[in-house]
Structures are given as C-alpha cells and as structure tokens.
VOGU-3710 file (C-alpha; in Angstrom, 3 decimals, decimal comma):
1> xxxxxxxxxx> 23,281/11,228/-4,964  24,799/13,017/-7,944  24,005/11,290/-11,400  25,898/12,424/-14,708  25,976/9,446/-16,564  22,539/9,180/-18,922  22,405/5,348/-18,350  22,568/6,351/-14,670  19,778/8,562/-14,576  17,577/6,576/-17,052
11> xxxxxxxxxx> 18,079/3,867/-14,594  17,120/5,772/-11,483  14,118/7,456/-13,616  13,137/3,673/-14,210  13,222/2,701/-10,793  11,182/6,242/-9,477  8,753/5,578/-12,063  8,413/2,197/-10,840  7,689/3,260/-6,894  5,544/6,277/-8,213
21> xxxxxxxxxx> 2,795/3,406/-10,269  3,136/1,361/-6,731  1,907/4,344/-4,822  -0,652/4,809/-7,090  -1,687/1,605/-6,558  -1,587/1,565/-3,037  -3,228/5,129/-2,305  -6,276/3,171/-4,777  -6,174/0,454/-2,384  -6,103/2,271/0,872
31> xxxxxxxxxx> -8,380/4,734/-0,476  -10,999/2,255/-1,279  -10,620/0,081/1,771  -13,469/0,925/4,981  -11,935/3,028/7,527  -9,090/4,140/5,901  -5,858/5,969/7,965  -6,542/9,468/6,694  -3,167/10,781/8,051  -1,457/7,451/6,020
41> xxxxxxxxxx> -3,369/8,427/2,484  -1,886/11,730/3,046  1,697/11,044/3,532  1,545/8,451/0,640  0,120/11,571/-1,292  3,070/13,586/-0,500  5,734/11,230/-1,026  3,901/10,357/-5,023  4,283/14,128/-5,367  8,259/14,144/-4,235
51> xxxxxxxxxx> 8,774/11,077/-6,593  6,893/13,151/-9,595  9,248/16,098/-8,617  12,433/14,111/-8,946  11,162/12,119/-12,287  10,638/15,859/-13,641  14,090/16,924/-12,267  15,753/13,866/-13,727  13,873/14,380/-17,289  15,597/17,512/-17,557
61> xxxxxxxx> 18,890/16,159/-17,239  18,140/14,267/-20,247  17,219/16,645/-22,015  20,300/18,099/-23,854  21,372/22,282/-23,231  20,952/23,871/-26,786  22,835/27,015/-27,007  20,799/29,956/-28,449
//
C-alpha cells in the first residue's frame, strides 16, 4: 500500500499505533498468565517490533525534505 497523502498516513500511523498499545497489552497479559505459549509471546514480540518499524517508516514521511 503506497500512501502520499499526509491525512492518509496520519490515519494509518493512528491505526498502527493503535494495534502496537493492543499488543502491548496482550504480550502483558499472556506474559503474566501460568503456563504461557512461549512460541505465541514470541511471535507477538516480533510482529510489535514490525508495527514499531512501520510507525518509524511512516513518521518519516511526515517529516518534510529540507534542502541543504
């Protein structure tokens, strides 16, 4: 998906930022729960880090290109 418009992307950073506070929430959860999936915790793990990844990516595209 290729985003150019600024409302666009400020709407897709929304809803990233959105799923990356409900992993959080859910890798507390799982994390704290008795005889947790290890393999589960991990691949939440991974998928928070793609998510922080893309909000970064995104970020930058707000970011205006100053000419030196």
């Amino acid at each position: 998906m290729q985003l150019q418009n600024p409302a666009e992307i400020a709407r897709h950073l929304a809803e990233l930022r959105q799923e990356h506070r409900d992993l959080d929430t859910a890798i507390a959860q799982l994390a704290s729960s008795f005889g947790y999936d290890e393999l589960q915790l991990t691949r939440l793990k991974k998928r928070k880090l793609l998510l922080k990844d893309a909000i970064a990516r995104l970020e930058s595209k707000l970011i205006p290109d100053l000419d030196a």
